[in-house]
matplotlib code that plots the C-alpha trace (Angstrom):
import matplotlib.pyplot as plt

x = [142.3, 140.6, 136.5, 134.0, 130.0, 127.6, 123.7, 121.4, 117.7, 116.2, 115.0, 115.3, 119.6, 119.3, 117.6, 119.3, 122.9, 121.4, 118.5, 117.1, 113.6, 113.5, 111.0, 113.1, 116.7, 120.1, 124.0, 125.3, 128.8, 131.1, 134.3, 137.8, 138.2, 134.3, 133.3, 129.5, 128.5, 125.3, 124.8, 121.5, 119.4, 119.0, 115.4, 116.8, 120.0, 118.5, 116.4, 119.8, 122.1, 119.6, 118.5, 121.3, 123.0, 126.7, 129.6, 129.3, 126.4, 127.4, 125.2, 125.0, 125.8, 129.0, 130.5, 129.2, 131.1, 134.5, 133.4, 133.2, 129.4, 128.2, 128.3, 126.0, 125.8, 128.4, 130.7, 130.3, 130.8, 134.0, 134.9, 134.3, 136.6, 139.4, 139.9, 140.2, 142.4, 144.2, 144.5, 141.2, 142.9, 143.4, 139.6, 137.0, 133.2, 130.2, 126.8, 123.9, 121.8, 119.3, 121.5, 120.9, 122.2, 123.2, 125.3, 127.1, 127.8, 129.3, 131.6, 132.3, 134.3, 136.7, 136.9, 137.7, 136.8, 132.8, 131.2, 127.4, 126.0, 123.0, 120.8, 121.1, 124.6, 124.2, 123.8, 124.3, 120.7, 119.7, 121.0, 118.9, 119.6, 117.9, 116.7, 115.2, 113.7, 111.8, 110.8, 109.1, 107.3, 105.8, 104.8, 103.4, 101.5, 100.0, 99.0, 97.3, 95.0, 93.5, 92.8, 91.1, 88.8, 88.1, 87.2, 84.9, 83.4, 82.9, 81.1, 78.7, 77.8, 75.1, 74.3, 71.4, 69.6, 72.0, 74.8, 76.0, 77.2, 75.4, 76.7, 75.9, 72.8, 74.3, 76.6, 79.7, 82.7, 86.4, 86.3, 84.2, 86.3, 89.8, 89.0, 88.0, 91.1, 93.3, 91.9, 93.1, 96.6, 96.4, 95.1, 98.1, 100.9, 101.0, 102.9, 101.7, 99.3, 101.7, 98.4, 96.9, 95.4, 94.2, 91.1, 90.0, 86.4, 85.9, 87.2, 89.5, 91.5, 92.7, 95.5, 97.2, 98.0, 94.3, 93.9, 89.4, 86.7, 82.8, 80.7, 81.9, 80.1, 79.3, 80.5, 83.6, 87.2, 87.9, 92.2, 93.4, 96.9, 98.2, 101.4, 101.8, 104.6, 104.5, 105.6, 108.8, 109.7, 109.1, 107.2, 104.6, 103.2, 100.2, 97.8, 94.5, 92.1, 88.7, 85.1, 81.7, 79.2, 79.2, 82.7, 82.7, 84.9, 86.8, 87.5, 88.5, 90.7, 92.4, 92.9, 94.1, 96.7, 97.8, 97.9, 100.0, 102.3, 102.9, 103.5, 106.1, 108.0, 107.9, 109.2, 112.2, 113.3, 116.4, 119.7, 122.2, 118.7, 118.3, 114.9, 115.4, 114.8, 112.2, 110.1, 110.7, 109.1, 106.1, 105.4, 105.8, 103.0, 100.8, 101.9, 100.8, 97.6, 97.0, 97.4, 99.6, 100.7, 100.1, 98.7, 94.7, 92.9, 93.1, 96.5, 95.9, 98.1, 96.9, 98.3, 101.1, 102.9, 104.6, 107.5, 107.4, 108.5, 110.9, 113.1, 111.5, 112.6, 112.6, 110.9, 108.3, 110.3, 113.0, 116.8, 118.0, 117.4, 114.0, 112.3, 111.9, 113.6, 115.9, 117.4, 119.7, 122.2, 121.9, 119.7, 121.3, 120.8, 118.4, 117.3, 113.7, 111.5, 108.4, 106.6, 103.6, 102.5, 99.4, 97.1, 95.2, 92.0, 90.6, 87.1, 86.9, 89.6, 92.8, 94.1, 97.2, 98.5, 101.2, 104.0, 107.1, 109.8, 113.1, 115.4, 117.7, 120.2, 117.7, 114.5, 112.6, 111.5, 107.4, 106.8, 103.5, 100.9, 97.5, 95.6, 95.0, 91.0, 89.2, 85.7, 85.6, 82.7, 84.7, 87.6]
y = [97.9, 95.0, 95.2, 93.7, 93.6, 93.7, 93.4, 92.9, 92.6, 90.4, 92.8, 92.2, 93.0, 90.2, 87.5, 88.5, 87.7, 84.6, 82.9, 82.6, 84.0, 85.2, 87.4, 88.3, 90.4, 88.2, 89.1, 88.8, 89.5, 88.9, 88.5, 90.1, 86.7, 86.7, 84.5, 84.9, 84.1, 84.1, 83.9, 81.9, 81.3, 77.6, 78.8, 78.9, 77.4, 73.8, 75.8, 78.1, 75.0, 73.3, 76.3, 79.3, 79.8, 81.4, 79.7, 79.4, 78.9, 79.7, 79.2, 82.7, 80.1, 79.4, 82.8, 83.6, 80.6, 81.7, 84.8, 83.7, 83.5, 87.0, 89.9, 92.5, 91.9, 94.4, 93.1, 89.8, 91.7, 92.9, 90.0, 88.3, 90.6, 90.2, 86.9, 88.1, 91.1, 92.4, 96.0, 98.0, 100.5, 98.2, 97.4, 99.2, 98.3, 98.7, 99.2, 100.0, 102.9, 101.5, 100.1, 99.7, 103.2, 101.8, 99.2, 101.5, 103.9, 101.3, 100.3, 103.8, 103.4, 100.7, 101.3, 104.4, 103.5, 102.6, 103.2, 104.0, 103.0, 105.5, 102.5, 98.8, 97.0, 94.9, 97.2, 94.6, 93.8, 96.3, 93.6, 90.7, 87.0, 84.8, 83.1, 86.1, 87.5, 84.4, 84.7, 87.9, 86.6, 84.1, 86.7, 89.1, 85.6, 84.9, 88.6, 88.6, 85.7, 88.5, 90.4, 88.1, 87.5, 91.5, 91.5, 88.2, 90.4, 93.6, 91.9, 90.1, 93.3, 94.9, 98.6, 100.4, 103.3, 105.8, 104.1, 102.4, 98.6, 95.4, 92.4, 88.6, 90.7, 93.7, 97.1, 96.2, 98.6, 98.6, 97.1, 94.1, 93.7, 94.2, 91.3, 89.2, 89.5, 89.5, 86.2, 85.0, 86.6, 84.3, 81.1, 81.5, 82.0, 85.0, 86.3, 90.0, 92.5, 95.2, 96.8, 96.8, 96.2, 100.1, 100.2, 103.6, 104.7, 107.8, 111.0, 109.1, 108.0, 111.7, 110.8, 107.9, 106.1, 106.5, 103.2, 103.6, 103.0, 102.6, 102.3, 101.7, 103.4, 102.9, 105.2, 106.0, 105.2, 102.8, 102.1, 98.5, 98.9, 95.2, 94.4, 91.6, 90.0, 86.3, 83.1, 83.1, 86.2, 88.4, 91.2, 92.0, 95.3, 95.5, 98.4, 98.2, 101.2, 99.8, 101.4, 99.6, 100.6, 103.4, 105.6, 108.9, 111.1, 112.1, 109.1, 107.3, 110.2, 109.9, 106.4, 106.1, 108.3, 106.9, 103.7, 105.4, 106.8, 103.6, 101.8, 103.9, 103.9, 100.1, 100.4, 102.3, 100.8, 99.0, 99.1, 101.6, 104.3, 106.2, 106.7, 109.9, 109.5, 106.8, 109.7, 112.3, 110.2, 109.7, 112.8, 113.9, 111.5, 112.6, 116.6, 115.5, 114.3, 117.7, 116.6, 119.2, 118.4, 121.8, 122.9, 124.0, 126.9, 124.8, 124.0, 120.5, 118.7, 117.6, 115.7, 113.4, 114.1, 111.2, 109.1, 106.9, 103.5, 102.1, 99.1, 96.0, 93.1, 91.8, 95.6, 96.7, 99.7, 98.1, 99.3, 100.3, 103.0, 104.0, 105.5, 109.4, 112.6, 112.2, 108.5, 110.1, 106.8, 104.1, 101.3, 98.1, 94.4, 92.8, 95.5, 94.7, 97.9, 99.2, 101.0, 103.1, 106.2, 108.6, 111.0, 112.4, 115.3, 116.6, 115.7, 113.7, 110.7, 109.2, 106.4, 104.3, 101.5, 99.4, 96.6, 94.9, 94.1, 93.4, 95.5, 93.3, 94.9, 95.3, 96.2, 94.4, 91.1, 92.2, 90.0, 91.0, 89.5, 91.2, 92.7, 96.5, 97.2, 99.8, 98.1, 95.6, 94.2, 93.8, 91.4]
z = [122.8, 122.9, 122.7, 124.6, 123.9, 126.7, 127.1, 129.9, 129.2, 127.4, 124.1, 120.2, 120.9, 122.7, 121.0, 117.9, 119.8, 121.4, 119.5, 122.6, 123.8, 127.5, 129.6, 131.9, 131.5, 131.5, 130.9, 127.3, 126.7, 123.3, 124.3, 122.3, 120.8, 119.1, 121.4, 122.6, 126.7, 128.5, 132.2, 133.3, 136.4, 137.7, 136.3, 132.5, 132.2, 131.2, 128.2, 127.2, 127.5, 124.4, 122.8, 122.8, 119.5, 121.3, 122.5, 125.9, 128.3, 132.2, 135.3, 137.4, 140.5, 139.2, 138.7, 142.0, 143.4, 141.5, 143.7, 146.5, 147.0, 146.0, 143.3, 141.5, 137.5, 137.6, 139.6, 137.5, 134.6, 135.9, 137.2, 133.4, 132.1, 134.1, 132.7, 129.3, 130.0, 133.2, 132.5, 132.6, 130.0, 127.7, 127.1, 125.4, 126.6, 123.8, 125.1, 124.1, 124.7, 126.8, 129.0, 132.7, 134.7, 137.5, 135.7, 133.4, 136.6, 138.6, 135.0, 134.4, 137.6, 136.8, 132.7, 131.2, 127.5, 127.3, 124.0, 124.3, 120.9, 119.5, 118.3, 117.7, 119.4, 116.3, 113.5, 110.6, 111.7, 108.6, 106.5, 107.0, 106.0, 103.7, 106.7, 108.1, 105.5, 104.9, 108.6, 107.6, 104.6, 106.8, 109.8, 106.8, 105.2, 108.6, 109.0, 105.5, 106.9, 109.5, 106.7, 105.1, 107.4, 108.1, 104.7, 104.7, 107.8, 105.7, 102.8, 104.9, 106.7, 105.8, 105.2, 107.4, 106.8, 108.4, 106.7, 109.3, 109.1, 110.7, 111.2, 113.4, 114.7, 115.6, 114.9, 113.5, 115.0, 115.0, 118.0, 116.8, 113.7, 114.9, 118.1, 114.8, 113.1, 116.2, 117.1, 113.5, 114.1, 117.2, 115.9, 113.0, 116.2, 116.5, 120.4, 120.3, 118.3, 119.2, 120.1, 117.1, 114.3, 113.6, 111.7, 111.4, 109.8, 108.3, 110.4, 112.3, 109.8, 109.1, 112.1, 110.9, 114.7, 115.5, 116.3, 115.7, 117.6, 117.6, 114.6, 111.0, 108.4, 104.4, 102.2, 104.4, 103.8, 106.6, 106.9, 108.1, 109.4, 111.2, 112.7, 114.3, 116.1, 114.7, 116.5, 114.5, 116.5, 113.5, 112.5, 109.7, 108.7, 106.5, 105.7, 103.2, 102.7, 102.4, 101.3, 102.1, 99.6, 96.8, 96.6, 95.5, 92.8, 96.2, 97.3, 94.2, 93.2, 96.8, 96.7, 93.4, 93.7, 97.0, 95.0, 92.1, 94.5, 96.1, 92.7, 91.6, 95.1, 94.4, 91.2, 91.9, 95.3, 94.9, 95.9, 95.3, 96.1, 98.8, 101.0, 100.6, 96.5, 97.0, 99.0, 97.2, 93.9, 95.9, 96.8, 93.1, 92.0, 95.0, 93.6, 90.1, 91.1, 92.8, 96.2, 98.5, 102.3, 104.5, 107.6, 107.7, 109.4, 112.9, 112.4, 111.3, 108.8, 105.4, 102.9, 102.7, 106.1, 107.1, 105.4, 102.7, 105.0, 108.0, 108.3, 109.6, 111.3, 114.9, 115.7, 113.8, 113.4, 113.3, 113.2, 109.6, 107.1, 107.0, 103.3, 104.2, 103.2, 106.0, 104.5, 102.7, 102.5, 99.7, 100.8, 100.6, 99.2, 101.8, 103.7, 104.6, 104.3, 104.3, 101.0, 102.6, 101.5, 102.5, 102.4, 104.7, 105.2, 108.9, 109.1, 106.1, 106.4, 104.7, 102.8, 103.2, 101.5, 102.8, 101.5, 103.0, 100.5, 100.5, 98.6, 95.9, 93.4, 91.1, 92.4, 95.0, 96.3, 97.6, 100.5, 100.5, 98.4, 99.7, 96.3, 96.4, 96.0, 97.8, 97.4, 99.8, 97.7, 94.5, 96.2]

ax = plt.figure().add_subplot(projection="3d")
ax.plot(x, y, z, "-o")
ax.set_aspect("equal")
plt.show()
């Protein structure tokens, strides 16, 4: 049986296979022999000829002159594979599993072996390179630049008499801060803000994808979670807890246990581990500290109620074991994950605290270099 590898879009799948970046979708196929083709528009067949990392570049107008002047991207596909093998039966398609429907019906008709994949059509993509994991210390070095200036923000602010934050002349809100480090992310490169970065004051930060809004306050937890997509086509993922002004016992118990939690994760990441471990260590710290996860009188979680990390890469959440109780397989040398644990209270707020590393046989390579200080005032 030989096997055959097809994409068409133009997603992560496909700039991993190619190297090349595209906005609009295009025909990737790996042939039996290993051998990588693209099909191009006159639009992009200049740019793929210079810039493709596979084997063979072909214009869409010559395949439709071998057939005979028309064909549907299915028909070409066919037609592509009749070169390589005669008999249908004999060849196995791999797709993934966002593949176009009406493609895969019209295939389904001529080939009776067509693998659908459940995630990634490249799945050593968990492992990453040296080259790629370079890429993300770069994106997450760009993204630590937005922090920076969030924070420079925060300390100039200052505190009004109901506690809430001025700053350049008027009320400083998540809106106002996160256009301030967005514009930082895009001076340093970045493509995309993956609509981010979340900064969530006080209550909203209890529901950790609140992304915030309106005025920040003193006295309040206020999380910083940025991910941007970098100009090296990578991701970073970055989250900081912050506090304006005087903390209480509450909020320095919370946030040092968070911080514990996350320290030990980081120390016993490594590989040979599984996610599953890595959380479960966590939320032992969190438990020693006195913190439980449950639901409360409204039905509203509390706690630690979300996993430990994700894989990382071309995706933010990217394909590869994740760090939850459901990883239950050994991470592996140069995985790229994430290392962010939780807690969070209805009404009142949350902390998080987020790394990327990269997971080496014998602990961790922290790709992140961001200190860890709740008082904005103190960095």
């Amino acid at each position: 049986m030989k096997k055959i590898k097809i994409l068409y879009g133009c997603g992560v799948d496909s700039y991993y296979a190619t190297q090349l970046p595209m906005h609009d979708p295009y025909l990737f196929m790996q042939a039996p022999d290993g051998a990588r083709h693209i099909f191009l528009s006159a639009l992009e067949i200049g740019r793929g000829r210079k810039e493709a990392k596979v084997e063979h570049v072909h214009a869409i107008s010559d395949i439709l002159a071998e057939m005979g002047g028309k064909g549907t991207v299915s028909e070409q596909i066919v037609h592509m594979i009749s070169k390589w093998e005669n008999n249908p039966s004999n060849v196995q398609l791999v797709v993934p599993n966002d593949f176009p429907l009406k493609v895969y019906q019209h295939l389904s008709t001529v080939f009776n072996h067509i693998e659908v994949m459940a995630g990634t059509l490249f799945p050593e993509r968990a492992i990453k390179t040296a080259e790629e994991i370079e890429k993300i210390r770069q994106a997450q070095a760009n993204n630590e630049k937005g922090f920076a200036r969030a924070v420079e923000i925060l300390q100039a602010a200052t505190i009004q008499k109901d506690l809430s934050l001025k700053w350049n002349g008027a009320a400083l809100t998540s809106e106002i801060l996160r256009g301030e480090v967005n514009a930082i992310n895009a001076k340093h490169g970045a493509l995309s803000f993956n609509d981010g970065p979340i900064i969530a004051c006080g209550a909203q930060g209890a529901d950790p994808h609140n992304v915030g809004s309106g005025v920040l306050y003193a006295n309040e937890f206020i999380i910083m979670d940025s991910f941007p997509l970098a100009s090296n086509f990578y991701n970073g993922d970055l989250t900081r807890t912050f506090l304006k002004g005087e903390a209480s016992d509450w909020h320095l118990k919370v946030y040092n246990a968070v911080k514990e939690s996350q320290q030990r994760a980081l120390d016993v990441t490594k590989a040979g581990v599984t996610g599953k471990f890595v959380h479960e260590e966590v939320d032992k710290v969190l438990k020693q500290h006195g913190f439980d996860t449950g639901k409360d009188a409204n039905g509203e979680y509390y706690g630690f109620f979300h996993g430990t990390g994700h894989a990382l890469g071309l995706e933010v959440h990217d394909d590869g074991p994740g760090v939850s109780s459901r990883n239950v397989n050994p991470l592996k040398e140069n995985m790229v994950v994430t290392i962010e644990p939780g807690l969070y209270y209805p009404g009142k707020g949350g902390v998080r605290i987020e790394d990327i590393v990269a997971v080496t046989k014998s602990g961790i390579d922290n790709l992140t270099t961001l200190p860890k200080e709740l008082l904005v005032d103190k960095l």
